[in-house]
Backbone bond lengths (Angstrom), bond angles and torsions (degrees), N, CA, C in turn:
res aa  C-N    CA-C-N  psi(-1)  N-CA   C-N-CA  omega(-1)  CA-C   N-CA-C  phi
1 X - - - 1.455 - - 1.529 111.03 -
2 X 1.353 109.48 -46.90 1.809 122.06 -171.89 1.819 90.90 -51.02
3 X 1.567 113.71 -54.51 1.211 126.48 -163.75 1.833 106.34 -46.42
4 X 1.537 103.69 -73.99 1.651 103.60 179.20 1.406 101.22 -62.26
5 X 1.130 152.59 8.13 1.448 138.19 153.04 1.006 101.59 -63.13
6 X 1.458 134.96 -64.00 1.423 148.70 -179.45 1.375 120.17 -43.65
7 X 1.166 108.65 -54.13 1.639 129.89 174.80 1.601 99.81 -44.48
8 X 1.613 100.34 -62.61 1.877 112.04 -177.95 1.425 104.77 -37.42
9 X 1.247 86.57 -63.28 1.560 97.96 -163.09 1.407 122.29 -58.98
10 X 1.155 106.13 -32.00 1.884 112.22 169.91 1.376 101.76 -56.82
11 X 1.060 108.11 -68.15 1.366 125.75 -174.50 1.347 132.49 -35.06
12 X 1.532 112.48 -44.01 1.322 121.91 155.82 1.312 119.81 -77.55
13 X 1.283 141.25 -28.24 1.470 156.53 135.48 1.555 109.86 -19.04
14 X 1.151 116.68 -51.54 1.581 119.93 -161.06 2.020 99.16 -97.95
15 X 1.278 85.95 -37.34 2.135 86.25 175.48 1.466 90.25 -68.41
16 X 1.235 129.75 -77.82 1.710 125.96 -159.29 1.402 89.42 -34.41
17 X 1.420 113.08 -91.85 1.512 111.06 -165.63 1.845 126.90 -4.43
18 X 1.689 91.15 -64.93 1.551 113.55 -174.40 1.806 90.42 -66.03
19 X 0.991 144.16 -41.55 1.713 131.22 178.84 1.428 122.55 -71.83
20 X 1.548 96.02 -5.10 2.118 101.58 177.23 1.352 94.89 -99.67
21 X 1.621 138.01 -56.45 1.177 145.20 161.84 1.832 115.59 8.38
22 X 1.595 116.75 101.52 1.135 94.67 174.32 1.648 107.61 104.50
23 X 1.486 109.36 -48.51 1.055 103.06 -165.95 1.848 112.05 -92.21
24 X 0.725 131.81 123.67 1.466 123.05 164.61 1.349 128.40 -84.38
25 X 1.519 113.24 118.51 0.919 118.72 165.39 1.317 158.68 -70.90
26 X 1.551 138.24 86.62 1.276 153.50 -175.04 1.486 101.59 -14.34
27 X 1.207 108.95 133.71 1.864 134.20 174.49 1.086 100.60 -47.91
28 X 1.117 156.68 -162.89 2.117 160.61 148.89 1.521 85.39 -85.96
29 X 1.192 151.52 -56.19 1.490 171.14 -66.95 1.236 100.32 -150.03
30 X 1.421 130.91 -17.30 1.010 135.79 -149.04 1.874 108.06 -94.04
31 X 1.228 117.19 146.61 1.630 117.68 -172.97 1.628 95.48 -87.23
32 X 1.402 121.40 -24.61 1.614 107.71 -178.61 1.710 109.27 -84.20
33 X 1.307 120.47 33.43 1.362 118.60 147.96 1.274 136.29 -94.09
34 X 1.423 97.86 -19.58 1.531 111.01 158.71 1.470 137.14 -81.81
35 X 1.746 92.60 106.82 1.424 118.08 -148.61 1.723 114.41 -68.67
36 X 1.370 104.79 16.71 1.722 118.15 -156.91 1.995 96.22 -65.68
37 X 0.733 117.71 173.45 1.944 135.64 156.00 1.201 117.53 -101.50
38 X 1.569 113.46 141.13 0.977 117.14 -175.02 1.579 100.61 -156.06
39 X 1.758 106.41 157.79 1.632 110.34 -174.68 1.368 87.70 -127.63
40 X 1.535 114.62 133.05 1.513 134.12 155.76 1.668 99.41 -72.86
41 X 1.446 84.80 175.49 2.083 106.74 -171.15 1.709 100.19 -67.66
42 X 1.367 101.26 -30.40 1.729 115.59 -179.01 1.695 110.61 -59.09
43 X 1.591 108.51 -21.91 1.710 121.42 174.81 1.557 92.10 55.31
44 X 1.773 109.62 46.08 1.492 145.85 124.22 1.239 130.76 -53.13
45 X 1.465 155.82 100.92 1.714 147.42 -152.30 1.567 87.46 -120.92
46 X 1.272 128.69 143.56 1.219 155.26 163.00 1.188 132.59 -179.18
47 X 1.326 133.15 161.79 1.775 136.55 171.41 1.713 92.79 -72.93
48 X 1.459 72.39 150.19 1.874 99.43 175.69 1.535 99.93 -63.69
49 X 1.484 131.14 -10.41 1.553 119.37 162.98 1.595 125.15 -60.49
50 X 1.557 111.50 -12.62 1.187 122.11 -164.17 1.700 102.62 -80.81
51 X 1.819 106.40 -10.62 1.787 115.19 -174.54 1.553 79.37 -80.34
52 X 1.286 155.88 -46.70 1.283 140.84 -109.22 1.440 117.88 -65.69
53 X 1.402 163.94 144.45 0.937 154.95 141.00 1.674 99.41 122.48
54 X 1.381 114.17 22.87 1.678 115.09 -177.15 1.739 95.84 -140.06
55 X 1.111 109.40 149.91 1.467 123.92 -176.20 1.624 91.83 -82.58
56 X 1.742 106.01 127.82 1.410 102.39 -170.22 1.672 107.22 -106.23
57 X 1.276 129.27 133.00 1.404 138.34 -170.80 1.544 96.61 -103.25
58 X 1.824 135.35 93.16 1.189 111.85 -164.82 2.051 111.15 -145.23
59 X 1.581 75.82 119.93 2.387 89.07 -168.34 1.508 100.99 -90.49
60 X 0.726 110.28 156.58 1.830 109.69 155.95 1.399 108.25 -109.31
61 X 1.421 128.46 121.29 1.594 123.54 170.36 1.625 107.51 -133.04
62 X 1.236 132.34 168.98 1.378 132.01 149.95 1.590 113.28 -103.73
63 X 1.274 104.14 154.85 1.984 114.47 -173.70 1.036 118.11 -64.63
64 X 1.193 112.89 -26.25 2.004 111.55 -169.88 1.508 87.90 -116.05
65 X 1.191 137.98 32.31 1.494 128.76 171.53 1.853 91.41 -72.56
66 X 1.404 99.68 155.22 1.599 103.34 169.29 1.726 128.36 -125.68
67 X 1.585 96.66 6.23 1.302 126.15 -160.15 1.570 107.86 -101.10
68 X 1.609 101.43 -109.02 1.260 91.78 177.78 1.758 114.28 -115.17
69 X 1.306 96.36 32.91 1.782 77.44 176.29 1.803 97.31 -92.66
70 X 1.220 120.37 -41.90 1.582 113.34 160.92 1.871 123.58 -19.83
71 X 1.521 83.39 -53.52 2.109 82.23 166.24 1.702 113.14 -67.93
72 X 1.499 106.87 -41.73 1.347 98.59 -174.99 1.168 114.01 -59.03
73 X 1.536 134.40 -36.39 1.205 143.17 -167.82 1.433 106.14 -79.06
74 X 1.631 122.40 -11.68 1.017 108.13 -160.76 2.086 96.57 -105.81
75 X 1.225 90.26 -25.70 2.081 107.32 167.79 1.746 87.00 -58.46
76 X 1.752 121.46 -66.45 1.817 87.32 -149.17 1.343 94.71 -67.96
77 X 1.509 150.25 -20.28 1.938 137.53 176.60 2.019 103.18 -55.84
78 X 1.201 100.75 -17.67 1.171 96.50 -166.60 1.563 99.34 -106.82
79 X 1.308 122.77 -5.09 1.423 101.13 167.95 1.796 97.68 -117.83
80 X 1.626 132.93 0.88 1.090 104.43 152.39 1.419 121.01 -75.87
81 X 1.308 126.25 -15.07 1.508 132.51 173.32 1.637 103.95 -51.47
82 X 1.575 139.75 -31.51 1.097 156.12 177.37 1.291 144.88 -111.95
83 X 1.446 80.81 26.18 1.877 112.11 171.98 1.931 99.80 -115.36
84 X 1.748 87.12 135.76 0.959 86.97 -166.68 2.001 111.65 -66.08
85 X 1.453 98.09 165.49 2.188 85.62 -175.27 1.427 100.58 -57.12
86 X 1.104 126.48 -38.93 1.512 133.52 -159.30 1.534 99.92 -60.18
87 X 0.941 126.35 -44.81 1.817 142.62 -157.74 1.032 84.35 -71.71
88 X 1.571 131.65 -67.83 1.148 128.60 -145.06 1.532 126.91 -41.68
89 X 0.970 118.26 -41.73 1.551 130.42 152.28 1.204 129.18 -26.38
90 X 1.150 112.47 -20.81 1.880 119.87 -134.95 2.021 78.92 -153.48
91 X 1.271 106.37 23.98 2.009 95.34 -178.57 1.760 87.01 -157.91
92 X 1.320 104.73 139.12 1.250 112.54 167.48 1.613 110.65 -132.33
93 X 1.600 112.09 111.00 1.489 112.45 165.85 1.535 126.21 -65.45
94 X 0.803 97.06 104.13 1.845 112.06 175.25 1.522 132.76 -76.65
95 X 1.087 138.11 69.27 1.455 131.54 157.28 1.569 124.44 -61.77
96 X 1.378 111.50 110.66 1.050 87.63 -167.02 2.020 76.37 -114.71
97 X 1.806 97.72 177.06 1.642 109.11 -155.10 1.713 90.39 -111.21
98 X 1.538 99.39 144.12 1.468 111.31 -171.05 1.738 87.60 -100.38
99 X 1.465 110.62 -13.71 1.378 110.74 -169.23 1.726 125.69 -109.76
100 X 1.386 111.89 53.00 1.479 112.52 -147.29 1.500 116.66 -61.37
101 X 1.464 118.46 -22.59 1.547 135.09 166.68 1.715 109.68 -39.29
102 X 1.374 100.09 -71.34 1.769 112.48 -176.55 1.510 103.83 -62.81
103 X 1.788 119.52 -62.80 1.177 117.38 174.49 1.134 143.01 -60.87
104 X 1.590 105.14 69.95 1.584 100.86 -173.08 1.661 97.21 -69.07
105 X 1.445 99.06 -165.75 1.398 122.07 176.36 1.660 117.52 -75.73
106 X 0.980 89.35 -29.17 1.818 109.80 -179.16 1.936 97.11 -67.90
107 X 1.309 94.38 -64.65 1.492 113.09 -170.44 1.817 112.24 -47.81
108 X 1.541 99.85 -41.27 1.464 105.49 176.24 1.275 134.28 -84.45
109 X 1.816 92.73 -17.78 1.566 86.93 154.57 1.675 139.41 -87.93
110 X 1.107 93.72 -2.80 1.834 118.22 176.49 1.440 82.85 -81.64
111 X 1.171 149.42 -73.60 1.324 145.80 176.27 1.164 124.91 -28.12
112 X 1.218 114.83 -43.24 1.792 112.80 -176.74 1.300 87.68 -102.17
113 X 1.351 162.48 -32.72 1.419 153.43 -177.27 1.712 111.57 -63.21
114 X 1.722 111.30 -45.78 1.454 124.63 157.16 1.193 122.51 -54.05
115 X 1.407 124.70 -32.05 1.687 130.40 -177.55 1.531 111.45 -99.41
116 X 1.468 112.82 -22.33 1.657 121.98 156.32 1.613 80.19 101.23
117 X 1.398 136.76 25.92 1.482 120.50 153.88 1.618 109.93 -100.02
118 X 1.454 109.31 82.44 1.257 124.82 162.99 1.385 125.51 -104.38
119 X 1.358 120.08 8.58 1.412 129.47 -176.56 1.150 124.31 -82.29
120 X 1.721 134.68 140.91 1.539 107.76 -169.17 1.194 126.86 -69.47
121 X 1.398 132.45 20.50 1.357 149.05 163.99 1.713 118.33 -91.87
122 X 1.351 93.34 18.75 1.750 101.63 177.93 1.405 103.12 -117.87
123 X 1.177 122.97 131.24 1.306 132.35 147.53 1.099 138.36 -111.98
124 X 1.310 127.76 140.32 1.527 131.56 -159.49 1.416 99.83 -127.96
125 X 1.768 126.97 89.68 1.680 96.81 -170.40 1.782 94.29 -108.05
126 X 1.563 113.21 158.01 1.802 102.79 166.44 1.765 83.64 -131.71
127 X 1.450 94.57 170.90 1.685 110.69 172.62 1.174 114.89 -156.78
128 X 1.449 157.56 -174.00 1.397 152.63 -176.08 1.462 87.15 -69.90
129 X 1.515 104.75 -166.30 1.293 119.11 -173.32 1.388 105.02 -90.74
130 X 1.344 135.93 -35.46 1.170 154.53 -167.89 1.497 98.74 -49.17
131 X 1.548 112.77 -68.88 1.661 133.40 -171.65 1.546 103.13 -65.26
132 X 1.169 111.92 -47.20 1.697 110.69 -178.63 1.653 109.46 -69.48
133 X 1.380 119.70 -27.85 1.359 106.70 -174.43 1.701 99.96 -93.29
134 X 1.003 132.71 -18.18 1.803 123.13 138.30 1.107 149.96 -22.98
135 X 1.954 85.95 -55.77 1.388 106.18 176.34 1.424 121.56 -69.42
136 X 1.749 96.13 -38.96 1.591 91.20 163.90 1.281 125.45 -91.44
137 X 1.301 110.05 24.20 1.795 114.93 168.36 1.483 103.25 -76.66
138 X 1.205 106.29 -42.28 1.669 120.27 -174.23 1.564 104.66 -60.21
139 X 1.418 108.17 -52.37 1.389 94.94 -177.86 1.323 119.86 -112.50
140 X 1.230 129.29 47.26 1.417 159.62 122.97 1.535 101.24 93.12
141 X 1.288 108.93 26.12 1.299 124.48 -173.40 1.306 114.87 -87.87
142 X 1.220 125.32 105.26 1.459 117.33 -175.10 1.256 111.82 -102.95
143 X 1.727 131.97 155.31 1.745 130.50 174.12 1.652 93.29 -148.81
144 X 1.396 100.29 160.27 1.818 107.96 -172.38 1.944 73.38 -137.43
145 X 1.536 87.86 143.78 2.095 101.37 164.96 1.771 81.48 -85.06
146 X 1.475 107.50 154.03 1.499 122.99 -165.15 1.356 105.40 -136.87
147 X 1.731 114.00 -15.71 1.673 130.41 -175.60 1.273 87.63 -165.87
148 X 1.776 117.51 -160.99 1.062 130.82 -129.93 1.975 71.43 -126.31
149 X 0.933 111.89 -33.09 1.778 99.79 -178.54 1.786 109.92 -121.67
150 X 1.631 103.54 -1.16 1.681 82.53 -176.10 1.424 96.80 -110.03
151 X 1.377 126.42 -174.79 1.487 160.21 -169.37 1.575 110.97 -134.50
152 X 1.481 115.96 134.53 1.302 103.07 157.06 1.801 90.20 -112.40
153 X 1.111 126.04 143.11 1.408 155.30 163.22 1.457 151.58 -112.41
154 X 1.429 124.22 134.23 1.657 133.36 178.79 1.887 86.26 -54.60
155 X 1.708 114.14 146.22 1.108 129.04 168.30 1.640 87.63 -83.53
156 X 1.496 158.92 135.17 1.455 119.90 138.27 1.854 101.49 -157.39
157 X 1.074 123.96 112.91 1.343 107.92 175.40 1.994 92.95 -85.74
158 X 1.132 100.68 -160.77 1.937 112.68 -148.24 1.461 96.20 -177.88
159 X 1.326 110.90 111.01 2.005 121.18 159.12 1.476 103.04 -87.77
160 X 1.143 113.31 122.51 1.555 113.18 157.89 1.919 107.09 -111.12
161 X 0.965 102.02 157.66 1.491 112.18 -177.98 1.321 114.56 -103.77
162 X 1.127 110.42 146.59 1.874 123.52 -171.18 1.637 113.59 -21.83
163 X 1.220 119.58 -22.20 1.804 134.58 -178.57 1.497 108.37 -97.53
164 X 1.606 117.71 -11.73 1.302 117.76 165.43 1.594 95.48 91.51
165 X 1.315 131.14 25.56 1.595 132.91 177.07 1.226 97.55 -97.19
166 X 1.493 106.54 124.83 2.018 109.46 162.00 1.330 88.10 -60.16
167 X 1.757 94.74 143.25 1.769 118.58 177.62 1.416 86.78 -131.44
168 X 1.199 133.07 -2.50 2.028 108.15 -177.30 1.972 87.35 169.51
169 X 1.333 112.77 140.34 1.076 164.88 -175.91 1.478 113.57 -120.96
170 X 1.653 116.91 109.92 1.261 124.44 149.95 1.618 120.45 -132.34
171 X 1.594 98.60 134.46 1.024 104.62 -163.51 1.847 116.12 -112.74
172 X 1.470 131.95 112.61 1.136 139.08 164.89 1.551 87.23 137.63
173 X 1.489 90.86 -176.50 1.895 110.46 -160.64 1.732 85.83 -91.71
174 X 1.447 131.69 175.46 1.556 126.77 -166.03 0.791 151.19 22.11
175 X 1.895 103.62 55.74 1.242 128.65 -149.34 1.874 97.43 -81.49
176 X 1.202 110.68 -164.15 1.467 124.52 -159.85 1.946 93.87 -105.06
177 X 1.222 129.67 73.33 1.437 142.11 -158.01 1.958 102.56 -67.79
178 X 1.468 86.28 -8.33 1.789 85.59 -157.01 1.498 86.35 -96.20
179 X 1.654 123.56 -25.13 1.633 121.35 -172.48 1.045 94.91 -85.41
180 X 1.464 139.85 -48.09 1.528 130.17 178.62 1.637 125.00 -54.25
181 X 1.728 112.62 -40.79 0.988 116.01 -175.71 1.679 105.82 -80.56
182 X 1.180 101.32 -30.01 2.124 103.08 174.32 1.640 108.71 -61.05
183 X 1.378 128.39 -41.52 1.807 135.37 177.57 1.887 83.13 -81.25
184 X 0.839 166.04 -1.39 1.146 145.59 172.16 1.653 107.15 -95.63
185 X 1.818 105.27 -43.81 1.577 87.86 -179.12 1.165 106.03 -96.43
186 X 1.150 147.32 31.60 1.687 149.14 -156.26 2.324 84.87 -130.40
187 X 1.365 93.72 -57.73 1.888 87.05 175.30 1.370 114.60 -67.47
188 X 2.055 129.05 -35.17 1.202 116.59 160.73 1.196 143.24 -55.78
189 X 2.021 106.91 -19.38 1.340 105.22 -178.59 1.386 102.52 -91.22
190 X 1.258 116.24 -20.52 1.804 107.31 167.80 1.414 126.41 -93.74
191 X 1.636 108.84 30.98 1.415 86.82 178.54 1.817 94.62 -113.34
C-alpha cells in the first residue's frame, strides 16, 4: 500500500511539473487577467492577454475630448519620439477609450490615421462601459460623463512591463517623456 502511495505520488509530482514546464506564469498583479473584450482601431476583438510579452505605454482619453486628452495624446507622440527604433517592436502604445459609444472602431481608426498613429505600435482599444470602468479601476484612473459629449477625467499615462505589472505612473498633462521613454527602453532591452 505505502508503495502505490509512492508510485501516486511520484506520479503526480512528475506530470504537474512537466504541465508548468515552459509555461510562465503571470504575477496575481498582472492586467492580462482581466478576462474583459475588447476591439482595436483594426475592428480586431481580443483579451488584453493578446498585449502580453510587449512593454505597455497606456492613457485613457476620449476622441472628441477638446481639453486635455489632446495634451495626453500629444505626451504618448512625444514619448514614442524617445523610444529607442529597436524597442519599438517590443512596446505597444495604448489608448484605450473612456468613450466606447462615439469610439467605434471605424472612428478610431480615422483618429490614429488623422494624428499619424498608424504604426503597428499603436493601439486603439474600446469595450462596453463595464470593462473600461475596470480598466480604469486598475489604473486608478477615474472619469464621470458631465454632458452628453464631455468627460471629466484622471490625467495619468501607466508603463506596464511585458507580464502586464505597472512599473511607473505619471500623473498630469506634460509629463516628464524622457523618464517614461528611459523605463520603457531600459524594460524593452530586458525583456
Amino acid at each position: 500500500m505505502k508503495q502505490l502511495f509512492f508510485i501516486l505520488a511520484a506520479s503526480f509530482l512528475f506530470f504537474s511539473c512537466k504541465e508548468n514546464t515552459g509555461k510562465k506564469q503571470l504575477p496575481s498583479n498582472s492586467i492580462f487577467h482581466l478576462a474583459t473584450q475588447w476591439q482595436d482601431q483594426r475592428n480586431q476583438s481580443y483579451q488584453l492577454n493578446a498585449l502580453k510579452g510587449k512593454t505597455l505605454v497606456v492613457v485613457m482619453i476620449y476622441t472628441s475630448c477638446k481639453a486635455t486628452c489632446p495634451l495626453l495624446v500629444a505626451d504618448m507622440k512625444e514619448i514614442e519620439k524617445q523610444i529607442k527604433p529597436e524597442y519599438l517592436s517590443k512596446t505597444s502604445l495604448v489608448l484605450v477609450t473612456i468613450d466606447p459609444k462615439t469610439d467605434t472602431p471605424e472612428h478610431l481608426a480615422g483618429f490614429a490615421k488623422a494624428g499619424g498613429m498608424d504604426a503597428p505600435h499603436w493601439v486603439f482599444l474600446r469595450s462596453d462601459e463595464a470593462a473600461t470602468q475596470e480598466f480604469a479601476n486598475v489604473l486608478s484612473m477615474k472619469y464621470k460623463k458631465i454632458s452628453p459629449i464631455d468627460f471629466s477625467h484622471s490625467n495619468i499615462i501607466s508603463v506596464f512591463n511585458p507580464d502586464g505589472e505597472l512599473i511607473l505612473q505619471e500623473e498630469g498633462t506634460g509629463i516628464n517623456a524622457e523618464k517614461i521613454a528611459g523605463k520603457v527602453n531600459e524594460t524593452a532591452k530586458n525583456s
